[in-house]
N, C-alpha and C positions, 0 to 999 in steps of 0.2 A: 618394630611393633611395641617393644618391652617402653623406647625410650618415651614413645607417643603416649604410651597409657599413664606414664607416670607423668609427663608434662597436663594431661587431662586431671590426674587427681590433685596436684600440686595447684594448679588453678583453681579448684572446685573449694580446695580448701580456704585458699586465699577467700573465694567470692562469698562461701560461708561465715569467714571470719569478720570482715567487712564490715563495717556499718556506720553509715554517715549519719549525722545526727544533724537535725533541721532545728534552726532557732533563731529568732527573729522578731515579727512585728506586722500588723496591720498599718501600712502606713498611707493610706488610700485618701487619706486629706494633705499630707503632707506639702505637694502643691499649692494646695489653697494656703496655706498659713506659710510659706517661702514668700507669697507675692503680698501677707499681711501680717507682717509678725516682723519686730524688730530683726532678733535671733535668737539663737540657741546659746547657751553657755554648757562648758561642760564642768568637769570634776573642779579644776584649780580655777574657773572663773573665767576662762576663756572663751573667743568666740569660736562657734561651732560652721565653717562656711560649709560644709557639704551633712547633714545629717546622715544621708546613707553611707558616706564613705567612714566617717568617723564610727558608726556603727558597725563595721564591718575591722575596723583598723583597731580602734580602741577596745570595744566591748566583745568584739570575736563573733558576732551575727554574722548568719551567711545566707539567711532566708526573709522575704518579702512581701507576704500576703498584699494584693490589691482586690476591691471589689469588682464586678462590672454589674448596672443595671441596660436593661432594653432601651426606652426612654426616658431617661429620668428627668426631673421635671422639678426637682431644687424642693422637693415635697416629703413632707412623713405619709404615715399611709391615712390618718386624717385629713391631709391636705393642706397642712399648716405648712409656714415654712421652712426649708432646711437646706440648707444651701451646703451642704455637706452631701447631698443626695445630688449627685452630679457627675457621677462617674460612668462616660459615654464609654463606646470603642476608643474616641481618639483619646480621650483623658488617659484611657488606660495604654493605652498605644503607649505614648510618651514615656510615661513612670514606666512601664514593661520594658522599654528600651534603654532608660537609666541603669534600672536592676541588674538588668544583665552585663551591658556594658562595664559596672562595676567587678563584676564576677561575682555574683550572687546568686541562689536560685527564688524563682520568680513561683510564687502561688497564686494562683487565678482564681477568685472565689464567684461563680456564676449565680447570681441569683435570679435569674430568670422572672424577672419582675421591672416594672418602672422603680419601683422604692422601696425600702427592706422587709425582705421576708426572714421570720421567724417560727417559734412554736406557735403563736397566737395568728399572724401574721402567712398568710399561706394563696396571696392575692396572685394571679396571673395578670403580663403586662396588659395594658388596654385593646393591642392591636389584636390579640390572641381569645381573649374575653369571649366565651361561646361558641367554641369550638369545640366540634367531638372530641372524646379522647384519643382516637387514631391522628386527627387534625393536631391535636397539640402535640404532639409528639413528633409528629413531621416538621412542626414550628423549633420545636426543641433543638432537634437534632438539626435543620436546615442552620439556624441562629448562632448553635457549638459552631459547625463548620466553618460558617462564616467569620466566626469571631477568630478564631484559632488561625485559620488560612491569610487572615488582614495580621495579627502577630507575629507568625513564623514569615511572611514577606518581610516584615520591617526588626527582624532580629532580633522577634521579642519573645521567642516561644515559651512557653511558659511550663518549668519542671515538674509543679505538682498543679493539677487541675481539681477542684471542688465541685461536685456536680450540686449543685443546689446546698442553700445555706440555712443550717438547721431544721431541717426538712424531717423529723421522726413525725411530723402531727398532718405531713402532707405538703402538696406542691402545685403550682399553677392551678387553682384552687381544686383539686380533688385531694380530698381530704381520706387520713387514715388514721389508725391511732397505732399504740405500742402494746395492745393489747387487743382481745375479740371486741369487737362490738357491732353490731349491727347496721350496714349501711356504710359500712367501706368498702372502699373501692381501688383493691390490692392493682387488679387488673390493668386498671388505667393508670394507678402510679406506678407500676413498679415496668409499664410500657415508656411515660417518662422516661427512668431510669436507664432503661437501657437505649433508649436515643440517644440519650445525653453522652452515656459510656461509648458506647457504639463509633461514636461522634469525635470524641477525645483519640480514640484509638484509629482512627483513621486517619485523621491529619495531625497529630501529636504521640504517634505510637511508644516515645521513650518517657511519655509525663505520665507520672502516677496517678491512680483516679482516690479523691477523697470522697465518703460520704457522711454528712458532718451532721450530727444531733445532737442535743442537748438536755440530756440528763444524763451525767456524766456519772453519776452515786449508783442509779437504782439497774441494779445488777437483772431485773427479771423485765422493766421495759427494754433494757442493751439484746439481752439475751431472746426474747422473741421478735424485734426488731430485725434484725441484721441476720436471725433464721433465717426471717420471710426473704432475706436480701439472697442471701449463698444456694436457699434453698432454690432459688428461679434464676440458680446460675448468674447473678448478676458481677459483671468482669470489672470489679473495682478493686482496688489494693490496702488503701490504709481506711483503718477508721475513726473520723475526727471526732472530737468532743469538745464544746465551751466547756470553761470552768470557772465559775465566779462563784467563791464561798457564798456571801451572801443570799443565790438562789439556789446554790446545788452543795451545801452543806461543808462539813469539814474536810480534812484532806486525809488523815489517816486512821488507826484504828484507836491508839493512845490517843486521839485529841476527843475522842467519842468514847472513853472507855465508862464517865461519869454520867454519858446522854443519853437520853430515851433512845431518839434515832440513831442506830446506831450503823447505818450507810456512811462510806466514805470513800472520795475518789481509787485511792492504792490499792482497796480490796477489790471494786469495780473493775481496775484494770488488771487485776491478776486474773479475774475472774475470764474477763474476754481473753484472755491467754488461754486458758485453759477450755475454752469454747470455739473462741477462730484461731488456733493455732500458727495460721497462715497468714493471716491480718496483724498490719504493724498499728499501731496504734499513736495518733498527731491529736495534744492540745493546739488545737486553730483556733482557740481564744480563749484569751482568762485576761485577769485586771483583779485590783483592789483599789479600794478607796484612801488616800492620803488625807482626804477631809468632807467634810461634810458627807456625813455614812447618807447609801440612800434608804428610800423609803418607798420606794412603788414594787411591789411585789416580792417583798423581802420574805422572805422563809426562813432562815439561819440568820443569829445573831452572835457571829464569830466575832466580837469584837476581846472575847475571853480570849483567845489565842492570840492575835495581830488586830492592834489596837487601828481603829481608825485615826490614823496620822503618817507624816513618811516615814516614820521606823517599824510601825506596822506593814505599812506596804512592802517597806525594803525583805522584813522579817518573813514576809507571804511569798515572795519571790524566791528569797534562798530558802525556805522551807521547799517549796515546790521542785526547783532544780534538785536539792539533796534526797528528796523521798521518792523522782522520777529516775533520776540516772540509773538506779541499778536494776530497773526494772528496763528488761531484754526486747521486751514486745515494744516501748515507747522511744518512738526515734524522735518525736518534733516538738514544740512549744511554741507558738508563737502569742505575743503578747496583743492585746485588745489596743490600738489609740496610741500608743507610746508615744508618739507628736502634739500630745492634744496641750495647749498651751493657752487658755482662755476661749474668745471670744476672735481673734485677732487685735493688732493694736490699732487697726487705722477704719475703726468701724463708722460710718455716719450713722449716729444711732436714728438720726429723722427719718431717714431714708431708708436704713437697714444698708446700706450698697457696702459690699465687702467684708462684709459677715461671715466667719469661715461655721462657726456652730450657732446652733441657736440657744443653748443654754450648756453649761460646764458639765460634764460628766465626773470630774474630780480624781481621776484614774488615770493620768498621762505619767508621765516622769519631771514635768518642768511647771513650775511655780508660775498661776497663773493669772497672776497682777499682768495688765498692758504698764511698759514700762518702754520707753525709748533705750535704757542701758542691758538691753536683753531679759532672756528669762533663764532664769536661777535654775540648776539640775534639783533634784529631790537628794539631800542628800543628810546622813547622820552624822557626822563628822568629817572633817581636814585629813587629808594623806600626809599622814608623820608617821614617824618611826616607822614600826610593821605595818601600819594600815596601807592597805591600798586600795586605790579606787573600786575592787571588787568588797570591798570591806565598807564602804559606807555608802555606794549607791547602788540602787537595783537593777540598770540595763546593764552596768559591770559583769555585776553577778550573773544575770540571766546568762551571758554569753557559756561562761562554765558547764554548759550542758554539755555544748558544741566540741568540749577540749577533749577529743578524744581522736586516733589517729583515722584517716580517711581510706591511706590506702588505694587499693582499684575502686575506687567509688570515685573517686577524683574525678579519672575517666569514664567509667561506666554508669551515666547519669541515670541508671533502672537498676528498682529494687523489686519489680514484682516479679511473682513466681516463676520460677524456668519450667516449662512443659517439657523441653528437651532438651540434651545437650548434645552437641556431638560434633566430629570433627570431620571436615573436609578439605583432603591437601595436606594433612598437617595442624590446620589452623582452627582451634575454637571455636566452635559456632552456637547461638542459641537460638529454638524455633520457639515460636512464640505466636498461637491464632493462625495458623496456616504462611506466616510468614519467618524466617530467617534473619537474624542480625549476627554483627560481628561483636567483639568485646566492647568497642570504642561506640555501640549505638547504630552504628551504620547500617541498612536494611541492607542485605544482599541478593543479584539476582536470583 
């Protein structure tokens, strides 16, 4: 009995110690731009044949954000073109079975839409359009099922799951806010919510559930937000945040100490530490500009700190790794586009055919002239002497989040809360929602 209890805490501590750290990439066009894109180069100028592999080999990424829409329809949500909005089941099928097959973990980001939803942006797909609240919710949850049961047959399960993308201002169009106001409609979203969760946890029991908004700064939208989520019991695990200075301001307290507004990401997230205690907390997207700063709803003009150019962006990225890591509650970062490399090279401009975006974002990692001799990494200087490739390009660096030991997380692909532990036979067990698993994920009878 003595030897049992001490094998249970000696585990307990290990699974406490533990912590994998998620880092990676949005890389949801990436397809499109393999079948129109000369290639890649990396740090010394060479060609880059496998993006994800090298990402994973060279930069140390281990994580893989992919969209999915319902019907997409190659559309923004004006209806203009985008041929970047194309990511069905089977599109994602594919790239979900790359990812993993790599050995990498796979994040699913569900927008529940034909084409991207946002804060502004909070459209339901067409087929769903005027449905009760109860009705959409059954669509929700029928759609998770379905989507997740086609991946997990074809090897593609996916470890961290996103239940709707950027979703604080509302989803399939019932609208909420992050504050009181009049004529929201908790009820009917926060019934969403838990389809979608419900949904994950049923045919994906070991993938963590994200719920991902964007105001990553303002500490009292996070904090009444994510109430209304805990307080209605809702079973998610991590909570995501974009991060793009530009719209959601500086990153720490020193870069803000001479500013009016004086919000900044670090203290935001100390802050949800000290509020959901239990919630890990995942940047599911940030970016900066290498050139051409934008302009369409700009709020912050950080170009005082990380000049728009690649030494700024490099300098935004190691700023953010060095001001994340020691903060306990932030296990992920994944970066916005890291593929993004022009237009594609083989565009018929008359026709548009083969058109991976429809205008440059300027926030990838690779220099985005069409060039038949590849495309050039973002990079600040040559690897001499002590430099080295983390030392003058930014997907190096990003990987440094990740450089920390894994341990049983290796194996034990779940991070959310144990409801119980206990031992049967001898052997570790954790119950979890009226169901049992082993160390290794495996449900038991």
């Amino acid at each position: 009995m003595k030897k049992t209890l001490l094998l249970f805490c000696a585990l307990m501590c290990v699974c406490a110690q533990a912590q994998t750290r998620y880092v990676g990439g949005d890389i949801s066009t990436l397809p499109l731009y393999e079948k129109d894109l000369s290639y890649y180069k990396d740090v010394d100028g060479s060609k880059i044949n496998d993006l994800i592999a090298w990402a994973i080999t060279d930069c140390g990424w281990n994580t893989f954000r992919v969209r999915i829409f319902v019907n997409p329809t190659k559309a923004d949500q004006d209806g203009t073109l985008n041929p970047s909005v194309c990511q069905d089941l089977a599109f994602v099928t594919e790239l979900g079975q790359r990812i993993k097959a790599a050995g990498a973990y796979f994040m699913l980001d569900f927008h529940y839409s034909d084409t991207w939803v946002d804060a502004t942006h909070i459209q339901a797909p067409a087929a769903w359009k005027g449905a009760s609240d109860a009705a959409m919710a059954d669509s929700v949850a029928a759609y998770t099922r379905r989507v997740l049961t086609t991946l997990k047959a074809a090897g593609a399960t996916p470890d961290l799951v996103q239940v709707g993308n950027e979703i604080m201002y509302g989803l399939c169009g019932i609208q909420v806010h992050p504050y009181d106001k009049a004529g929201d409609n908790w009820t009917g979203y926060l019934g969403l919510l838990h389809a979608g969760c419900n949904a994950v946890r049923e045919v994906c029991p070991n993938a963590q559930i994200i719920i991902h908004t964007d105001r990553p700064s303002n500490t009292g939208y996070n904090s009444y937000y994510y109430n209304k989520l805990v307080q209605d019991n809702l079973d998610f695990d991590i909570i995501g945040l974009s991060y793009y200075p530009f719209w959601h301001g500086y990153l720490n307290s020193e870069q803000v100490a001479d500013k009016t507004d004086k919000n900044n990401l670090v203290n935001s997230l100390k802050n949800l530490k000290t509020l959901f205690p239990n919630k890990r907390v995942h940047i599911v997207e940030c970016a900066y500009n290498f050139q051409n700063w934008p302009t369409k709803g700009v709020s912050f003009d950080t170009r005082d700190v990380w000049p728009c150019s690649v030494a700024g962006q490099y300098n935004f990225v190691k700023d953010l790794v060095d001001a994340l890591k020691p903060l306990s509650n932030v296990d992920g970062i994944s970066y916005w586009f890291p593929e993004e490399a022009g237009n594609g090279d083989y565009v018929n401009w008359t026709t548009n055919s083969r058109l991976v975006i429809k205008s440059w974002q300027n926030r990838g990692f690779w220099n985005e002239q069409s060039t038949t001799s590849g495309h050039a990494i973002n990079k600040t200087g040559n690897v001499s002497g002590d430099k080295t490739a983390a030392d003058v390009c930014a997907p190096y660096y990003l990987g440094k989040f990740a450089a920390t030991p894994e341990s049983i997380d290796q194996t034990v692909n779940d991070h959310r809360p144990m409801t119980h532990k206990l031992l049967r036979d001898g052997q570790l067990l954790i119950e979890r929602n009226g169901r049992t698993y082993t160390l290794t994920g495996a449900e038991t009878e």
